[in-house]
N, C-alpha and C positions, 0 to 999 in steps of 0.2 A: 769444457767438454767432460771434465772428471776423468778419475782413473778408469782405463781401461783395460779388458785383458787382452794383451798383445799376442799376435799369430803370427810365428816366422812362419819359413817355408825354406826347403830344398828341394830338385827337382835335377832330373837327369836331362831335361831338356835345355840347352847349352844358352838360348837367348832370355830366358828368363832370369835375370840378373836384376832387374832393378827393384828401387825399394817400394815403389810404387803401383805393384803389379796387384791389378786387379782394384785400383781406389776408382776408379770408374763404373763399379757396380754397387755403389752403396750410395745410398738417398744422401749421407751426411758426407762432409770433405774428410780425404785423408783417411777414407778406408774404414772410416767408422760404419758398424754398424748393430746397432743396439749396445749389446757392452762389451763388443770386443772391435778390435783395429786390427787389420791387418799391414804386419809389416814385415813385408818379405825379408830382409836383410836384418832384420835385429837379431844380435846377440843375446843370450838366454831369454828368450820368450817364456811367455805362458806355457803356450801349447805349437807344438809345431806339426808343421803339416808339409810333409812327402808327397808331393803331386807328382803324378809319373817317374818316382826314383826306382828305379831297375836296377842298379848294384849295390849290394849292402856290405860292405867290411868283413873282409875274412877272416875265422877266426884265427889263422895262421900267418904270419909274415909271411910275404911275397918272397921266394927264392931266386935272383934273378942267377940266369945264366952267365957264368965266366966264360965256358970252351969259345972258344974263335968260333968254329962252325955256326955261331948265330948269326945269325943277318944285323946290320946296324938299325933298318927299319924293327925288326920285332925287339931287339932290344930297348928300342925309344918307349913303343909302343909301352911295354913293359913299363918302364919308368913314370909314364906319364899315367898307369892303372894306377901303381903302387902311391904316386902327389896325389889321385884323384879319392886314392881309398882313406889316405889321410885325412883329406878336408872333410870328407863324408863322416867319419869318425868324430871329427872335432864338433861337427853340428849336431850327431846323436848326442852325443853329451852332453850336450846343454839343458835338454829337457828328460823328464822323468818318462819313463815309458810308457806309463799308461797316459800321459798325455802327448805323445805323438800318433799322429794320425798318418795312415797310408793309404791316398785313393790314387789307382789305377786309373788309365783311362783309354788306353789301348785294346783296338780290337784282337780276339782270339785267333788272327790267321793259321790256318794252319803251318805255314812257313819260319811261323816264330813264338810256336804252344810253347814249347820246350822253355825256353828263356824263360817267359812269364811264370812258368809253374818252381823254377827254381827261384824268383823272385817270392813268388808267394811263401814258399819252404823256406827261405834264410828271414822276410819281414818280421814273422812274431819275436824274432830276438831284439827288437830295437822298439816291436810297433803296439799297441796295445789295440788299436782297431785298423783293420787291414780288409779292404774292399775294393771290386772290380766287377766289370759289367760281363761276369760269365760264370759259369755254376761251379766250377771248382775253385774260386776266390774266397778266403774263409767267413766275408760276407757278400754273398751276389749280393749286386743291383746298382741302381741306374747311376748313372754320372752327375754328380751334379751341375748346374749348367754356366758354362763360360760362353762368351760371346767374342767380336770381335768386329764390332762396331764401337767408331770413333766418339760417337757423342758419351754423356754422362749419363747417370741412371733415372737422372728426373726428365732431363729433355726426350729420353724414350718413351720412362714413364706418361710423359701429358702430351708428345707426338702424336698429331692425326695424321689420316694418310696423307704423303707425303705429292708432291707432282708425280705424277703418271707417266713418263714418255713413251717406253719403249714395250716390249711384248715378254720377252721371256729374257733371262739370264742365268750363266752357270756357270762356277768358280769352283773351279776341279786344280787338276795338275799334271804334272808327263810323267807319273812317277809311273814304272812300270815293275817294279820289282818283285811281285805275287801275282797270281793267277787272277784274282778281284780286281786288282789293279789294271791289269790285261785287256781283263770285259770289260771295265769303264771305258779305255781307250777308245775299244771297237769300239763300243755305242758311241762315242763323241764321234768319230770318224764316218759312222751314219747320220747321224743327226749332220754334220755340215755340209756332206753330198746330198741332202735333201734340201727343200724348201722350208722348213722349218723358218722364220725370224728370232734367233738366237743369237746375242752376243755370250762369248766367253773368256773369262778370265782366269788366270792361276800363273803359277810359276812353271819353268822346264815344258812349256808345252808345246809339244811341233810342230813346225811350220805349216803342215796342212788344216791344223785350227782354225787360223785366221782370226786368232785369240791378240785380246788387248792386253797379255802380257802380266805381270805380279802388280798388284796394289797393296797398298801402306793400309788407308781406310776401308776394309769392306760394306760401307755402305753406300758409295759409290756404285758396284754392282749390284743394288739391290735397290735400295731406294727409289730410281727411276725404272724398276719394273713393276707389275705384274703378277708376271710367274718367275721362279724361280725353280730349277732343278736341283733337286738337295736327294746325292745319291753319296750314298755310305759304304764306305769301301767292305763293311761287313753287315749281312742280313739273316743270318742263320743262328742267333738265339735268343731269348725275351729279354735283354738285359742290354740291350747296345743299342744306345741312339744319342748325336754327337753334335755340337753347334752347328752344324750344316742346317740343322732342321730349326735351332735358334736364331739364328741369324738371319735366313729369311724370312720368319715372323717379325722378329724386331722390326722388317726394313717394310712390312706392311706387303711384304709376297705374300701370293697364294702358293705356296710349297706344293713341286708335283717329286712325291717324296717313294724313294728304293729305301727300303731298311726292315728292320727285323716287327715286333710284334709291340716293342715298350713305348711307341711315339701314338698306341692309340690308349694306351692305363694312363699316360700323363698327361695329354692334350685332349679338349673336347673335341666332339664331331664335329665335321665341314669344316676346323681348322687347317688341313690339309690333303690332301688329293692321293691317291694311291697309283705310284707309277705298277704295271702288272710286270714289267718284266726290260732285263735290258737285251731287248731284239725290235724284230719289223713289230711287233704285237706293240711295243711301246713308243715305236716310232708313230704308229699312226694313232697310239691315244695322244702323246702330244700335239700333233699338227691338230687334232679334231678341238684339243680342250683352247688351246691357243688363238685358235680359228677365230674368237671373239671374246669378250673381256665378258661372259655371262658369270663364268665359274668364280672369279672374283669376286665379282658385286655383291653374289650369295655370299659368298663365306667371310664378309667384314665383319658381322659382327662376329662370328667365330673365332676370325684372327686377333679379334680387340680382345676377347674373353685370352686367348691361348695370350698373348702378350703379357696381362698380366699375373698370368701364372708362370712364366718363364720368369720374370724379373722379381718377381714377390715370394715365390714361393720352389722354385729349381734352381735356383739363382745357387753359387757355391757361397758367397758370404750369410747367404742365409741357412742355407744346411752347417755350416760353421758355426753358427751364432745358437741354431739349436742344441748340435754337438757339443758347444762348451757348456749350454744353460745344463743340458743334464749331465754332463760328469764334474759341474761348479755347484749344484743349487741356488743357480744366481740363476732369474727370470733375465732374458737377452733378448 
């Protein structure tokens, strides 16, 4: 296989642990792909890459409170910032700054601007290129694209459509914590008191779903549909669009897709469908587009075109592998 140049990674998001994260998207085993490997867990890497890290190392030791009047919760609380601001430290160190890389991948809610923009303001100390899908990131643009379908990159790669069974499907969740989050809800809660044929999946989702509950492999929900509803908890700037819209290509949906303006500068046309709105207006384009498998049949070849541009070319190991070729002058 020859040397390669290895890609750690840290990441604020707590299940991302293993060493193996992300060898599922690269044509060769083990995470290769051109001349770099990615390996999440190596110590001193090449280059490291910050995916979704939100706290950066302060440059002052943590002060913990002694008086009694603290609470034993915010004292823990405390303790477990100050282990977690260490181990974050011990992995910027490992690599040189200009080759740590910082991509964002969280939407701009309004509920949680503030955080992000203090994220962006501590990054440049640790980060040499720092990017997110919104215009005050000190480089907007688009995400590059993860997925989360179980197969590997080649059996997506030379997958044709897959069986057909069912009409539409939509893997959301109960999360209700922002006002976007809110209007998803409602719309689910129309969409199941109507006629619609919709199965739905996701996790925490309430009982009046009549939802098949969290899945392991998302391509279970996708694979034997159709349509697929790929709605983005955020729509409101050019820079946001998120595996929702990947995953149901991959899985050979026609995407009846909510989200902002960047899902039509990176996918061809009749790739995907444009939901207009989450009310009665979008309630009855899907019962109309659902009504029969036309919208589909047109858009194969669209979906075959947008597929391999998802996996070839949005793909993150492949935005990686450019990334190193030009700050390496090794072709990758």
């Amino acid at each position: 296989m020859g040397k390669k140049i290895i890609i750690g990674m840290a990441s604020s998001y707590e299940e991302l642990v293993q060493e193996d994260w992300l060898w599922n998207q690269t044509p060769e085993p083990m995470g290769v792909w051109g001349n770099i490997q990615m390996q999440a867990r190596r110590e001193y890497p090449d280059f490291l890459l910050l995916y979704n890290l939100i706290t950066f190392p302060q440059d002052d030791p943590f002060t913990l409170p002694w008086n009694k009047a603290w609470r034993r919760s915010e004292w823990r609380a405390l303790q477990q910032r100050k282990e977690l601001d260490a181990k974050i430290r011990s992995r910027l160190s490992q690599v040189d700054r200009d080759r740590t890389v910082s991509l964002w991948r969280e939407p701009p809610l309004e509920e949680v601007l503030e955080s992000h923009k203090v994220m962006y303001r501590e990054a440049p100390k640790y980060c040499g290129y720092i990017s997110g899908p919104d215009d005050f990131a000190p480089v907007p643009d688009y995400m590059p694209a993860i997925w989360y379908h179980g197969d590997s990159f080649r059996e997506l790669n030379e997958m044709p459509p897959p069986q057909k069974i069912r009409r539409c499907s939509w893997v959301t969740s109960g999360i209700s914590r922002t006002a976007n989050h809110r209007r998803r809800l409602a719309f689910l809660k129309s969409l199941v008191d109507s006629e619609v044929e919709l199965d739905v999946y996701g996790r925490n989702l309430p009982d009046w779903s009549q939802g098949y509950g969290t899945i392991k492999n998302k391509s279970h929900a996708l694979n034997p549909y159709y349509y697929n509803l790929a709605i983005e908890n955020y729509a409101e700037n050019d820079w946001y669009v998120s595996e929702k819209l990947w995953d149901a290509l991959l899985g050979w949906c026609l995407p009846i897709y909510h989200g902002g303006p960047a899902a039509d500068k990176l996918l061809p046309p009749g790739s995907f469908l444009r939901l207009p709105s989450q009310d009665e207006k979008g309630l009855a384009y899907i019962k109309e587009v659902t009504s029969t498998l036309d919208a589909w049949h047109e858009a194969k070849d669209a979906i075959a075109e947008a597929r391999q541009i998802i996996l070839h070319e949005l793909n993150l190991l492949a935005w990686l592998s450019r990334f190193v070729g030009k700050n390496t002058g090794k072709n990758t």
